[in-house]
C-alpha positions as CSV (number, residue, x, y, z in Angstrom):
1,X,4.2,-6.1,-6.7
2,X,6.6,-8.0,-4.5
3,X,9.4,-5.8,-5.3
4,X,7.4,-3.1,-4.0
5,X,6.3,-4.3,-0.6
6,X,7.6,-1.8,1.2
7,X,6.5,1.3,-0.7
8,X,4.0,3.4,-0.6
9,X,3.0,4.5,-3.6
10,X,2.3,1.7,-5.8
11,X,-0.2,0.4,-2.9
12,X,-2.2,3.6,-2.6
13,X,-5.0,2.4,-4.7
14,X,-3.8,-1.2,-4.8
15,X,-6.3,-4.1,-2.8
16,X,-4.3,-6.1,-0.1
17,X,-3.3,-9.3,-1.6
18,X,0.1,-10.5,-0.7
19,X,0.9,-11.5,2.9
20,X,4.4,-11.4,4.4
21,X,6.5,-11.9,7.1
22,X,9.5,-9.3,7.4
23,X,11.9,-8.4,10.5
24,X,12.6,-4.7,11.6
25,X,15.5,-3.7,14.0
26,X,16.7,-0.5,15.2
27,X,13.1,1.3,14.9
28,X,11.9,4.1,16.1
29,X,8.3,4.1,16.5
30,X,5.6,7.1,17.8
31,X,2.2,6.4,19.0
32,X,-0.3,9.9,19.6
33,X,-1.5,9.6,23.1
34,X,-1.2,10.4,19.9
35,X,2.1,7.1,18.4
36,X,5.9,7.1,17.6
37,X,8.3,3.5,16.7
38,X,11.5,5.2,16.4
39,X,8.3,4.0,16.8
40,X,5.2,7.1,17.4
41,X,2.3,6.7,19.5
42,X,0.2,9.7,20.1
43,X,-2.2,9.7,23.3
44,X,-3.9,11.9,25.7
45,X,-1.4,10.7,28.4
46,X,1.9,9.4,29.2
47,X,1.3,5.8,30.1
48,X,2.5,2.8,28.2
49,X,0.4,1.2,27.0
50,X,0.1,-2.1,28.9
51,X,-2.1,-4.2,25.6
52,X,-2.0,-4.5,21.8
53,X,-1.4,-0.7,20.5
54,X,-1.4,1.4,17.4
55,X,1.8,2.5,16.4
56,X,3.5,4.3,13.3
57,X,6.9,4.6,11.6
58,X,6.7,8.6,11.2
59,X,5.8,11.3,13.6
60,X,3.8,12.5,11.2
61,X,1.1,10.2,10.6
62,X,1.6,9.7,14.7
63,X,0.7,13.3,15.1
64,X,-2.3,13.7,12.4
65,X,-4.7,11.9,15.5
66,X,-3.7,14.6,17.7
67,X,-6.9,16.9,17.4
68,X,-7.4,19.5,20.4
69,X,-7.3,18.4,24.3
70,X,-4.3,16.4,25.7
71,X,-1.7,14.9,23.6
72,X,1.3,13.7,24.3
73,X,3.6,11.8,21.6
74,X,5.4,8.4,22.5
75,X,8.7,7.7,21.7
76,X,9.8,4.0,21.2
77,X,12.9,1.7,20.0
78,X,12.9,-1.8,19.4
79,X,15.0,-3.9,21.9
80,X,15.1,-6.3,19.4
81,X,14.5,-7.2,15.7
82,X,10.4,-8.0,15.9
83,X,9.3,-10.6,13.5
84,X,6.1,-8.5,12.0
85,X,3.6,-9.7,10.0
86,X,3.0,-7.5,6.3
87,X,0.0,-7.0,4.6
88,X,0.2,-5.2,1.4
89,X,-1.8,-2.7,-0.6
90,X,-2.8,0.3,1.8
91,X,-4.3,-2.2,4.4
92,X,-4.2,0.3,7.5
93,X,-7.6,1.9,5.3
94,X,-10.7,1.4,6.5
95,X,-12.5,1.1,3.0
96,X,-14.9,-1.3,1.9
97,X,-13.2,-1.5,-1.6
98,X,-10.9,-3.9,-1.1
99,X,-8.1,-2.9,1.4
100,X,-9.1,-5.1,4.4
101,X,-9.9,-8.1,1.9
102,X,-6.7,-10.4,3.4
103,X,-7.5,-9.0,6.5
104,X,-10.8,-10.3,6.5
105,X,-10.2,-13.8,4.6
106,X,-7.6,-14.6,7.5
107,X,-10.0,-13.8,10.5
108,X,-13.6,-14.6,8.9
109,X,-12.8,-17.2,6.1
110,X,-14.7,-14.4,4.0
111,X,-14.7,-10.8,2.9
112,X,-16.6,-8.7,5.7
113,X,-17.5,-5.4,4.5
114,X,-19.8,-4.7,7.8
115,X,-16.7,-5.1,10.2
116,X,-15.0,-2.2,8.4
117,X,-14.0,-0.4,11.8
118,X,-14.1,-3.6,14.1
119,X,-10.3,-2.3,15.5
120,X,-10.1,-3.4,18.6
121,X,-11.6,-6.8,17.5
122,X,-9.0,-6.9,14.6
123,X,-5.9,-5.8,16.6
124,X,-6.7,-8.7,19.4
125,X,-7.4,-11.5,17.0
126,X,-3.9,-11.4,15.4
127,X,-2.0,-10.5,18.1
128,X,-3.6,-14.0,19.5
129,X,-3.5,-15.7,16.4
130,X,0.4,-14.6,15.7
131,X,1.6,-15.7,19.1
132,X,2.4,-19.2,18.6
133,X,4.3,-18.3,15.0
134,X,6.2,-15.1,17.9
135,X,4.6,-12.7,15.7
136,X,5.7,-9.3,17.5
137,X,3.3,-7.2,15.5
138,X,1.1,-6.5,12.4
139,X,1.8,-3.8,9.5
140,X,-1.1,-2.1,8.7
141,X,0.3,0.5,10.5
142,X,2.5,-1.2,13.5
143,X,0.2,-2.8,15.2
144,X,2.3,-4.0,18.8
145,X,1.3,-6.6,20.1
146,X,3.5,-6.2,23.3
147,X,5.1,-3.5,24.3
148,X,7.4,-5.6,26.7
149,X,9.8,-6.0,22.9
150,X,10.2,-1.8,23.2
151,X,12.0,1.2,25.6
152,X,10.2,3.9,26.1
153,X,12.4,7.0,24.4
154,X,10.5,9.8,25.1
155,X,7.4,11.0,26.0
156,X,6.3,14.4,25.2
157,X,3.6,16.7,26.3
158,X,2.9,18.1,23.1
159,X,0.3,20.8,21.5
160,X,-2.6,19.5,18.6
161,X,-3.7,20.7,16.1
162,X,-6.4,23.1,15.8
163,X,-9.4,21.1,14.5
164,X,-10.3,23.2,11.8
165,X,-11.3,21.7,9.0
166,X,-10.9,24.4,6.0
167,X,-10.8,23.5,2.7
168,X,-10.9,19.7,3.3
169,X,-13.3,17.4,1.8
170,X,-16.7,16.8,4.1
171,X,-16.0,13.8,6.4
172,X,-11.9,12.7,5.9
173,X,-11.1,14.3,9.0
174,X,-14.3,13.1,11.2
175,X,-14.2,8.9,9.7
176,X,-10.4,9.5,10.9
177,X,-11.8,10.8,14.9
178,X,-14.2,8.3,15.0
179,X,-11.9,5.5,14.2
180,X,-9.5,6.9,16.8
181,X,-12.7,6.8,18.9
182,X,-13.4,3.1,18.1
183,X,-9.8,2.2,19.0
184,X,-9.8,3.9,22.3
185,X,-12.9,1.2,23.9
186,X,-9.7,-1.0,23.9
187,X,-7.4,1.4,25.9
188,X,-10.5,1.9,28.4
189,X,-10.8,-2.4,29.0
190,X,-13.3,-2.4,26.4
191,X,-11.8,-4.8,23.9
192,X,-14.7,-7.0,23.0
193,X,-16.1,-4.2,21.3
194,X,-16.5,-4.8,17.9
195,X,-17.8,-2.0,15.5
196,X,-18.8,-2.4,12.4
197,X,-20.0,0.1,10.0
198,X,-23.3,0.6,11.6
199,X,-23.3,2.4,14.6
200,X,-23.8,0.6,17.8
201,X,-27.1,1.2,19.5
202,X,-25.2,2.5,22.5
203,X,-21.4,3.2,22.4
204,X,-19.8,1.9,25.7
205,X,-18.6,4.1,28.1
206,X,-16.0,6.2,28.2
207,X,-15.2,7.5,24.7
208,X,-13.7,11.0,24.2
209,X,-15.8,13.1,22.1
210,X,-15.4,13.3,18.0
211,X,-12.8,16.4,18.4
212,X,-11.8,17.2,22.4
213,X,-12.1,21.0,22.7
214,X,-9.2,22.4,21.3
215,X,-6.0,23.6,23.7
216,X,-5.5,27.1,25.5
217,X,-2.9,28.7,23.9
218,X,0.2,28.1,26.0
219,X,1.7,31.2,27.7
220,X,4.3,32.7,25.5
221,X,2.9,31.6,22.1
222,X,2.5,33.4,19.4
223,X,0.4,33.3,16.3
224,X,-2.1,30.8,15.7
225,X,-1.6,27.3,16.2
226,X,-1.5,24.8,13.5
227,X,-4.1,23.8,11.7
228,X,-5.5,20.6,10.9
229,X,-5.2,21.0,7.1
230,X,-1.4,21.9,7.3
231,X,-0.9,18.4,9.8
232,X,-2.7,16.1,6.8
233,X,-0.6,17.8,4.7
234,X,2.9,16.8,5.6
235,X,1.0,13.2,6.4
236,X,0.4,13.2,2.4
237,X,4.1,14.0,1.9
238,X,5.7,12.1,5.1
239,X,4.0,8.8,2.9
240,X,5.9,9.7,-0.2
241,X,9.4,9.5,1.5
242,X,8.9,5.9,0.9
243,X,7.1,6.2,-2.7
244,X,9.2,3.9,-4.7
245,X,12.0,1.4,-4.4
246,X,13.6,0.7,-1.6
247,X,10.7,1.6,0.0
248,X,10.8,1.4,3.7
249,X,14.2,0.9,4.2
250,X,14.3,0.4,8.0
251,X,12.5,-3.1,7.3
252,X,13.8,-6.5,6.0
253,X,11.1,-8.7,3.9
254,X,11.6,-12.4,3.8
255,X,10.2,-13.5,0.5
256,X,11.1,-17.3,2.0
257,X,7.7,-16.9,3.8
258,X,5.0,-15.1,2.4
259,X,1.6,-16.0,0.5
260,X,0.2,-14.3,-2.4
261,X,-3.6,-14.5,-3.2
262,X,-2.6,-14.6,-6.5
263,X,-1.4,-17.8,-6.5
264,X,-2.8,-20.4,-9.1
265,X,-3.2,-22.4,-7.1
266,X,-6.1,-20.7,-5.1
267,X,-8.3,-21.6,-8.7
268,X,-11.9,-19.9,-7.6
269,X,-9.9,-16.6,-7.3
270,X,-8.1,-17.1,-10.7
271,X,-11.6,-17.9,-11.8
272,X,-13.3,-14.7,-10.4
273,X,-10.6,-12.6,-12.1
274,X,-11.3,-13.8,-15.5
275,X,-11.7,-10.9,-17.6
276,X,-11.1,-8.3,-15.1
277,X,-7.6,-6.5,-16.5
278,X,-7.6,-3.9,-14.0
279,X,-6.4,-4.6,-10.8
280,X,-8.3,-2.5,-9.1
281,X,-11.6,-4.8,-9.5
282,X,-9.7,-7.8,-7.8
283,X,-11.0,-8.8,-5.3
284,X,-11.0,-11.7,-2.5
285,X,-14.8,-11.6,-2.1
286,X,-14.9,-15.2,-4.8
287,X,-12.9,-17.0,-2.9
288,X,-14.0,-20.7,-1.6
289,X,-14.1,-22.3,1.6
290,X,-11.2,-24.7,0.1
291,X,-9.1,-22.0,-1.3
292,X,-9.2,-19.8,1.9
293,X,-8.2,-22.3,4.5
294,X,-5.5,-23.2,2.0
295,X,-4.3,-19.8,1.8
296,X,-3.9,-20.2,5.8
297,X,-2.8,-23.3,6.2
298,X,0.1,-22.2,3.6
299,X,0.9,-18.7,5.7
300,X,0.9,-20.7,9.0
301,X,3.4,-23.9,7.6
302,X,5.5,-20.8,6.4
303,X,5.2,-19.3,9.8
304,X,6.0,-21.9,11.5
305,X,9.3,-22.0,10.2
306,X,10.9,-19.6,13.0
307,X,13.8,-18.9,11.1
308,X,13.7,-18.0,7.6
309,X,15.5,-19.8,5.2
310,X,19.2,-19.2,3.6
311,X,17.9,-18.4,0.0
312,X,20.3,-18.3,-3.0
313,X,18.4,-15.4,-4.6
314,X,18.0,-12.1,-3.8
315,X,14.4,-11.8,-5.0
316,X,14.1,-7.9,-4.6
317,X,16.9,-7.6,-7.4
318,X,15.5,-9.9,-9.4
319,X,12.4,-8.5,-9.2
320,X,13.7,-4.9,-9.8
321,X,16.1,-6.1,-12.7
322,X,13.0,-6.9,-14.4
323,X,11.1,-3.7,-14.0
324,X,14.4,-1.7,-14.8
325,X,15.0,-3.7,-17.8
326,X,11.6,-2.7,-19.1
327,X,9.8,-0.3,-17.7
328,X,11.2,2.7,-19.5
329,X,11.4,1.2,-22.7
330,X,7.9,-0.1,-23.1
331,X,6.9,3.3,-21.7
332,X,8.9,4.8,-24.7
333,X,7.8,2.4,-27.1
334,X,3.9,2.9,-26.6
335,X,5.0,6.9,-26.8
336,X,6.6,6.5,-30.1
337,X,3.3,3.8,-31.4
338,X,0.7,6.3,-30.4
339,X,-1.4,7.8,-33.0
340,X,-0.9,11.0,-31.4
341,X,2.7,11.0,-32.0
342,X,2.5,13.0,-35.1
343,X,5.9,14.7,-34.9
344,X,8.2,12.0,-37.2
345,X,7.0,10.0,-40.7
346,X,5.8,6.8,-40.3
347,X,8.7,5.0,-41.8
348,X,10.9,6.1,-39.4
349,X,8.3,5.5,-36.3
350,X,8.8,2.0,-37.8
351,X,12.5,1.8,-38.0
352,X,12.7,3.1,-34.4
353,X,10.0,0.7,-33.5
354,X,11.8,-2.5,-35.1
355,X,15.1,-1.8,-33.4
356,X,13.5,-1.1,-29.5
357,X,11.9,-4.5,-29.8
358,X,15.0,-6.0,-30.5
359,X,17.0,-4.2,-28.0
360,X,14.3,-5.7,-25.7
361,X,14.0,-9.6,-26.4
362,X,15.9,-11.4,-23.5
363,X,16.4,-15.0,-22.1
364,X,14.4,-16.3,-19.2
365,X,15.5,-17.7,-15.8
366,X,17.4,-20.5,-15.0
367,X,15.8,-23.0,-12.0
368,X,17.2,-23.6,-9.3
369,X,16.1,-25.1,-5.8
370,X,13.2,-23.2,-4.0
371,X,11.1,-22.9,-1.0
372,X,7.3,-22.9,-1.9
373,X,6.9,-19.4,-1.9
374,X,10.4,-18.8,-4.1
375,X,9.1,-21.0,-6.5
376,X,5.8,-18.8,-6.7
377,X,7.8,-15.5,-7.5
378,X,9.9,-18.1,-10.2
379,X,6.5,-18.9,-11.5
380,X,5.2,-15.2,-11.3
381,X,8.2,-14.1,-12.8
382,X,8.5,-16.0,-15.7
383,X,5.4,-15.3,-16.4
384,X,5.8,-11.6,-16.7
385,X,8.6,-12.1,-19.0
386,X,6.9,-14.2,-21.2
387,X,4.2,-12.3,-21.6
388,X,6.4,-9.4,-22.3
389,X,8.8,-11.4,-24.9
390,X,5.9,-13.3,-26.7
391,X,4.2,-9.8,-27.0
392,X,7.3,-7.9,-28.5
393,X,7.9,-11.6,-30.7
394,X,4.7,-10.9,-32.1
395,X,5.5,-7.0,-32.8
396,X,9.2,-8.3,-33.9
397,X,7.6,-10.9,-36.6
398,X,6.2,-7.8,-37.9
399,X,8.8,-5.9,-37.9
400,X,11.3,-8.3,-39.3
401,X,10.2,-6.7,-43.0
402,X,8.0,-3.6,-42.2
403,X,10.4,-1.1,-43.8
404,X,10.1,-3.0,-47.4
405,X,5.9,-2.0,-47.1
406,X,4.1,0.9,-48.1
407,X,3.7,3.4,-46.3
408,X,-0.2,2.6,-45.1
409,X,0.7,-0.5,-44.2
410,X,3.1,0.7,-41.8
411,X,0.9,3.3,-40.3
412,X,-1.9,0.0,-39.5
413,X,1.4,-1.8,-38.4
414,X,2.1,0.9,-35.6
415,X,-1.8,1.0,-34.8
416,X,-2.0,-2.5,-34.4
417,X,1.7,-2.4,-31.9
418,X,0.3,0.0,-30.1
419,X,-2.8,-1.5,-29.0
420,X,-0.5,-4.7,-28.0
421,X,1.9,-2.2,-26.4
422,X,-0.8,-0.7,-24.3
423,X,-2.9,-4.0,-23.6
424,X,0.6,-5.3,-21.7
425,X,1.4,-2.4,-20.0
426,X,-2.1,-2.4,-18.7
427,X,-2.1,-5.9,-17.5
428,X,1.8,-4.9,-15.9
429,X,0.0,-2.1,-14.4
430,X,3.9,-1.3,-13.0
431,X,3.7,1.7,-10.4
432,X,6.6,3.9,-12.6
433,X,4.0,4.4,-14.9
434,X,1.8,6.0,-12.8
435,X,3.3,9.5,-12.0
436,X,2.7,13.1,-13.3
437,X,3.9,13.3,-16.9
438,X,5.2,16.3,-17.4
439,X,6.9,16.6,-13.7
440,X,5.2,19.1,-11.2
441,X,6.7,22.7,-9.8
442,X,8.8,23.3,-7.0
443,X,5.5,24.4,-4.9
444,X,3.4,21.3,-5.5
445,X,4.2,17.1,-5.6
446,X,2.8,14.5,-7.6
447,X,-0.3,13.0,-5.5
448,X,-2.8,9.5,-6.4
449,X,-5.8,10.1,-4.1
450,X,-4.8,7.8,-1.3
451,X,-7.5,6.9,1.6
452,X,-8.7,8.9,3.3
453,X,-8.3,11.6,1.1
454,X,-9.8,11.8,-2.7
455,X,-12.0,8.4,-1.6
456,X,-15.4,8.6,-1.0
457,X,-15.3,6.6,2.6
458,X,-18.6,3.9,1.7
459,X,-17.9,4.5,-2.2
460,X,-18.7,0.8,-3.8
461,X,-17.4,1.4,-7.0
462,X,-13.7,1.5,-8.0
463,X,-15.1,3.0,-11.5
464,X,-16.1,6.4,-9.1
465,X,-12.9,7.3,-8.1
466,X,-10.4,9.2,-10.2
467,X,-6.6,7.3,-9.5
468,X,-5.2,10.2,-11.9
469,X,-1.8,11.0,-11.2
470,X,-1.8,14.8,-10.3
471,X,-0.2,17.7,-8.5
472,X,-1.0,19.2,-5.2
473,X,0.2,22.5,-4.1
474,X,2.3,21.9,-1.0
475,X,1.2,25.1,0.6
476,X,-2.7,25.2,0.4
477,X,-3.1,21.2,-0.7
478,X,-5.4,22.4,-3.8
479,X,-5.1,19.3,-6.6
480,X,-5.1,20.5,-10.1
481,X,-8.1,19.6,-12.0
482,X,-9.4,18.0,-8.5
């Protein structure tokens, strides 16, 4: 998934288990107050804030934590590139299925389920933790560490959102207040808060309530204001802008620093995945003492490498060569093996068969020299093309004389390539594949249920939740067959 780093939607129902340094220049970020990085930072004030903050790259998702009272939206730009640290998979969610897994391994040494909305606790230990490797921030969302690396652009008193809650599921928008709720002991000097997923037996002072009262309407307005459901509703869409390759474009990954719990060479987690094809039941929760520190100790050598290193590849075209090479064809190929493709005869399914495996068979890499981690996307590489050449070899040996058999033997031939077809696009488990087949109307977008919305906030099993592709209607955010 290296290739996709940036992007959102192949990491909307992956677990976080690649960990990445990047740079970013040029940003704009918003913080609610409610949060903007040109960057956003939403709030009920205009101060900066003078510790570790929440920020994001859109207004949008800024703006969603804007619910009734005061809100003003933060404008930032960085004053320099920041050197940020990147956890994949959709590790700003607090879920106890998997998303927080790296997170967790980093900080504890294990997977810790109860400190599911220990913010504060999280946001101060890596900030700390980062400083001597001049780690600027986190991306979950940006997580600043100092906001001494950004001018303040602009800082708007804007209006909320109503907090009406129609036609939403029970509980996204609440688990989203109380988080916000959790973060802000840190904004009042409470940082040594840490909440887990057990309410505290007495909340420390000074937090606002679930949803502030919501605004007067300001003199001069007319019509209602906006509603809650219409503000997680561009959210949803603001995430798809950066769905696919490039991804977020405004950021810069350096694939000469970065671990991937994947490795092999963390052997209890290669161990705990045996048998498990679908990436959604990988998890970090096997993983030794041995295997975690070495994890760590492999992040902070890269890290302390200030400067990346002058790489002779450029691993996110390698990377996407590979997918572009394949992706569509396999796709086509399993559509032409399926049983249900009824529409042709069987010896000509064949004949097409036969030639789009040969069209497919390809040379490897050649080696050349590496940093650690560049040698682990060689390895990773290669191996994805040689599971994809030795399965379409094995479909090929079979297909070198198909068209001389009968024609039952054929139709178990393109059975038997099918199931091959299908086992290795499942282990690929490539995001391209994962879209609304046919395409959706103009008045609705393709949608995975991404937290918080379609997940079940304490659901324990991955089984329970329905990562269909489907559309939603952009206008009333109904999902078909939802």
């Amino acid at each position: 998934m290296a290739k996709y780093a940036i992007s959102e939607w192949p990491h909307g129902d992956q677990r976080s288990h690649t960990v990445r340094n990047y740079s970013v220049r040029n940003l704009q970020l918003y913080t609610p107050y409610s949060d903007y990085f040109n960057r956003y930072h939403g709030r009920e004030d205009s101060d900066i804030p003078s510790h570790p903050e929440w920020l994001a790259f859109n207004f949008e998702h800024s703006y969603l934590l804007c619910h009734g009272g005061e809100s003003w939206m933060l404008t930032f730009a960085t004053k320099k590139d920041l050197s940020i640290l990147y956890f994949d998979g959709s590790s700003a969610a607090n879920s106890i299925l998997g998303h927080l897994d790296s997170q967790d391994v980093l900080m504890y040494g294990r997977v810790r389920p109860d400190k599911l909305l220990a913010e504060p606790e999280r946001i101060l230990w890596f900030c700390e933790w980062g400083k001597p490797f001049g780690i600027d921030a986190i991306v979950r969302e940006v997580m600043l560490c100092d906001f001494a690396n950004v001018d303040l652009v602009a800082a708007d008193h804007i209006i909320a959102s109503t907090n009406s809650t129609d036609n939403l599921r029970d509980g996204e928008s609440t688990i989203i207040a109380k988080r916000q709720r959790i973060r802000h002991t840190l904004r009042e000097g409470n940082g040594d808060y840490s909440a887990t997923m057990e309410p505290p037996s007495r909340e420390p002072p000074g937090l606002p309530p679930i949803y502030p009262p919501d605004q007067p309407v300001p003199p001069g307005w007319h019509g209602p204001l906006r509603s809650a459901q219409s503000t997680e509703m561009e959210v949803i869409q603001a995430a798809f802008w950066n769905s696919f390759y490039p991804g977020e474009a405004r950021v810069k990954l350096d694939y000469t620093r970065m671990i991937s719990f994947y490795d092999p060479l963390l052997e209890s987690l290669v161990e705990s995945r045996r048998g498990q094809l679908s990436r959604n039941h990988h998890r970090l929760t096997g993983i030794s003492n041995g295997d975690q520190q070495l994890a760590k100790s492999l992040l902070e050598e890269d890290l302390r490498r200030l400067e990346p290193v002058s790489s002779p590849m450029d691993w996110s075209m390698v990377l996407r060569t590979v997918t572009d090479r394949y992706a569509e064809r396999l796709y086509q190929l399993r559509l032409l093996l399926s049983p249900f493709h009824g529409e042709i005869s069987v010896p000509l399914r064949t004949s097409r068969a036969r030639e789009q495996v040969l069209v497919m068979l390809t040379p490897g890499m050649s080696d050349i020299r590496l940093v650690r981690s560049e040698k682990m996307l060689k390895h990773a590489t290669e191996g994805v093309l040689w599971r994809v050449c030795s399965t379409l070899t094995e479909i090929w040996v079979d297909a070198i004389s198909a068209l001389e058999l009968p024609e039952t033997e054929q139709q178990g031939l393109l059975g038997s390539w099918y199931y091959k077809t299908h086992g290795l696009m499942e282990w690929l488990d490539w995001p391209m594949w994962h879209t609304c087949r046919p395409a959706c109307p103009d008045e609705s977008f393709c949608y995975i249920p991404t937290w918080p919305w379609g997940v079940e906030w304490f659901e324990t099993n991955v089984d329970a939740i329905d990562m269909t592709p489907r559309c939603i209607d952009r206008r009333d955010g109904s999902l078909s067959g939802y």
